[in-house]
N, CA, C and O of each residue as an XYZ file, in Angstrom:
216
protein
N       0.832     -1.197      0.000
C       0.000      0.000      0.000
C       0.871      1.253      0.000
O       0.671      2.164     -0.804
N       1.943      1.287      1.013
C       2.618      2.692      1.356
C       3.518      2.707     -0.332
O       3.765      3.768     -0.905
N       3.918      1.274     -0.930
C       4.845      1.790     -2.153
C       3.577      2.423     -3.392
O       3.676      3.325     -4.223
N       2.797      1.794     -3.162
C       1.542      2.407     -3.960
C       1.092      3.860     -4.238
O       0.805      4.350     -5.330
N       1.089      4.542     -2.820
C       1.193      5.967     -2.196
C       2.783      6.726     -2.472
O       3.080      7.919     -2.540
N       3.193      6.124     -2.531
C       4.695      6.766     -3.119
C       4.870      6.611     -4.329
O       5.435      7.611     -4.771
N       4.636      5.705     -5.275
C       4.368      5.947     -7.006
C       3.658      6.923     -7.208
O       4.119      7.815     -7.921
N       1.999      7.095     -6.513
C       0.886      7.640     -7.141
C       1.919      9.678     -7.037
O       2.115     10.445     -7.979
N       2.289      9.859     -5.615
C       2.908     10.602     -5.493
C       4.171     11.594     -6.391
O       4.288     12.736     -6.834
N       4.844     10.515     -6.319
C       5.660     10.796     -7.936
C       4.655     10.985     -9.028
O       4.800     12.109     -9.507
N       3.680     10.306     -9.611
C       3.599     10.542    -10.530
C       1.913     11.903    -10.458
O       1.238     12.211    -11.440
N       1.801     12.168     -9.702
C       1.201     13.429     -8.898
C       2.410     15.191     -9.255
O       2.077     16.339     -9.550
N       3.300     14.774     -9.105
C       4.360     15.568     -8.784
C       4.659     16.036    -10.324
O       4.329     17.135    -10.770
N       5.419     14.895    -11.146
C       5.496     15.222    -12.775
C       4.221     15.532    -13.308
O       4.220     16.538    -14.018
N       3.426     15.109    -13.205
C       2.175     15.872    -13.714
C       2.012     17.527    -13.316
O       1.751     18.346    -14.196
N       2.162     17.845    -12.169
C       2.203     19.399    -11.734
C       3.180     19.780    -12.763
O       2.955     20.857    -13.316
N       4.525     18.930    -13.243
C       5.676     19.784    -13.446
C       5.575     19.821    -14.930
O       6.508     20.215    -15.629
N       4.395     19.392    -15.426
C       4.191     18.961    -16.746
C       5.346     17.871    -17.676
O       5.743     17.748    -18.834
N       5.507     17.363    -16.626
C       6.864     16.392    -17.298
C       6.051     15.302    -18.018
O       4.919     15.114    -17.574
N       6.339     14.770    -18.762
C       5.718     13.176    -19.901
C       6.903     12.229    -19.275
O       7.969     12.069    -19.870
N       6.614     11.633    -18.043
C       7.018     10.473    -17.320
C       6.744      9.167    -17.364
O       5.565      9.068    -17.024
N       7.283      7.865    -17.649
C       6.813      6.790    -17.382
C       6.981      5.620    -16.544
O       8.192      5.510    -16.351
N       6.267      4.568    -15.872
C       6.838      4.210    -15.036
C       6.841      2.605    -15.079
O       5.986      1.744    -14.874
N       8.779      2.596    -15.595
C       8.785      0.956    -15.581
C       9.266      0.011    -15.144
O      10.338      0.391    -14.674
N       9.184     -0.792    -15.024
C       9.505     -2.325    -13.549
C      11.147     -1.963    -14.014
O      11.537     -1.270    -14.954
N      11.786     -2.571    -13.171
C      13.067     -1.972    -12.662
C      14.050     -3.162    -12.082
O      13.602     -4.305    -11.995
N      15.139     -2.920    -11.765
C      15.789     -4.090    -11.241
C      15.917     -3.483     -9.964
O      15.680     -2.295     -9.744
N      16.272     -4.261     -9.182
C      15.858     -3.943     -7.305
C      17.747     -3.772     -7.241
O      18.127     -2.911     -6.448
N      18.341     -4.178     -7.655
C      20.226     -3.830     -7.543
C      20.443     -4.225     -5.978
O      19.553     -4.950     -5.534
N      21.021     -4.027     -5.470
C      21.506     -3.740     -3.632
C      20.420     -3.948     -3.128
O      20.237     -4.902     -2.372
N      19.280     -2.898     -3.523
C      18.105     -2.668     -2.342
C      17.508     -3.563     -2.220
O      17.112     -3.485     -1.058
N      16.966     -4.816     -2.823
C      16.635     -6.496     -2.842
C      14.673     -5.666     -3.648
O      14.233     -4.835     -4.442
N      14.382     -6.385     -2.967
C      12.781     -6.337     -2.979
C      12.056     -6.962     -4.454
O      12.549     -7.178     -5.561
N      11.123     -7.080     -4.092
C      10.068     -8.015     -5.668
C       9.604     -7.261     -6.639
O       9.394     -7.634     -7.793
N       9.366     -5.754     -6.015
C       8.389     -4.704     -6.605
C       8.961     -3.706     -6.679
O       9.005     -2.932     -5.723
N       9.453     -3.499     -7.646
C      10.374     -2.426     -8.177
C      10.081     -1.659     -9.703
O       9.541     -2.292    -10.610
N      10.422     -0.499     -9.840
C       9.971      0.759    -11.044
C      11.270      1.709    -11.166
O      12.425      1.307    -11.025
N      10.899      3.006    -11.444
C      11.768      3.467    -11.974
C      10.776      4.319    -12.661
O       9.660      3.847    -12.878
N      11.107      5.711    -13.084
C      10.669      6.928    -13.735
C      11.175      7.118    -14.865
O      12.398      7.146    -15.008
N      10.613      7.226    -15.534
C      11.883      7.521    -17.059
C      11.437      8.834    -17.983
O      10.617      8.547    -18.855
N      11.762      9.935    -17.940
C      11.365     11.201    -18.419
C      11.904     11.066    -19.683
O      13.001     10.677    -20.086
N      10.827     11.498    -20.266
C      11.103     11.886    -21.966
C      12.164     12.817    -22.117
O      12.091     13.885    -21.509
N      13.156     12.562    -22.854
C      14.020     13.925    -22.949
C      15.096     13.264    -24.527
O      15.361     12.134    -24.938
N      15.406     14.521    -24.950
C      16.583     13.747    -26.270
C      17.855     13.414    -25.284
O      18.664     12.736    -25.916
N      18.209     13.619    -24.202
C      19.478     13.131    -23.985
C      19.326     12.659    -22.805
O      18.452     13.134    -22.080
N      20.553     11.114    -22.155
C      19.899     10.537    -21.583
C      20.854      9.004    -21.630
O      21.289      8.787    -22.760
N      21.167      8.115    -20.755
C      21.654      7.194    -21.006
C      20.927      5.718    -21.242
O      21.451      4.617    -21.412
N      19.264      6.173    -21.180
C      18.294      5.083    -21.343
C      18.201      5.507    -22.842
O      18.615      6.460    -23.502
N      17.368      4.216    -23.121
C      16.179      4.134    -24.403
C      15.508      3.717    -24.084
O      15.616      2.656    -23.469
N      13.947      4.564    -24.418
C      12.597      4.327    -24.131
C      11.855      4.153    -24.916
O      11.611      5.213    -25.492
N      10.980      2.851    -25.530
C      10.461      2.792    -26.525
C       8.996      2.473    -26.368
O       8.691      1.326    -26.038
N       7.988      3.448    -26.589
C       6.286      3.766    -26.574
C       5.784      3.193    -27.499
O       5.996      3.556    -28.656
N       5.131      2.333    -27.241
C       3.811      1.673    -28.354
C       2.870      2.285    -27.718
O       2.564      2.388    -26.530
N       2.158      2.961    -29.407
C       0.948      3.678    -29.068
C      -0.413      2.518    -28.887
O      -1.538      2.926    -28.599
């Protein structure tokens, strides 16, 4: 529930900031856990690639 309330939050936040954010499952690294994401802001530069099916 509380990680639920902390996504909705973030994505509460980029919306105010008018950012085009998305949010995708993630690898947990160090921090362990099952349920994991990650934010990924649209931008031309950037060390991800993000690829949108409409």
């Amino acid at each position: 529930v509380v990680y639920d309330q902390v996504c909705d939050a973030y994505e509460r936040i980029f919306k105010k900031l008018e950012l085009n954010c998305f949010k995708v499952p993630a690898d947990s690294g160090l921090m362990g856990g099952s349920l994991n994401h990650e934010f990924l802001a649209v931008s031309p530069v950037g060390e991800d690639t993000l690829l949108v099916c409409p």
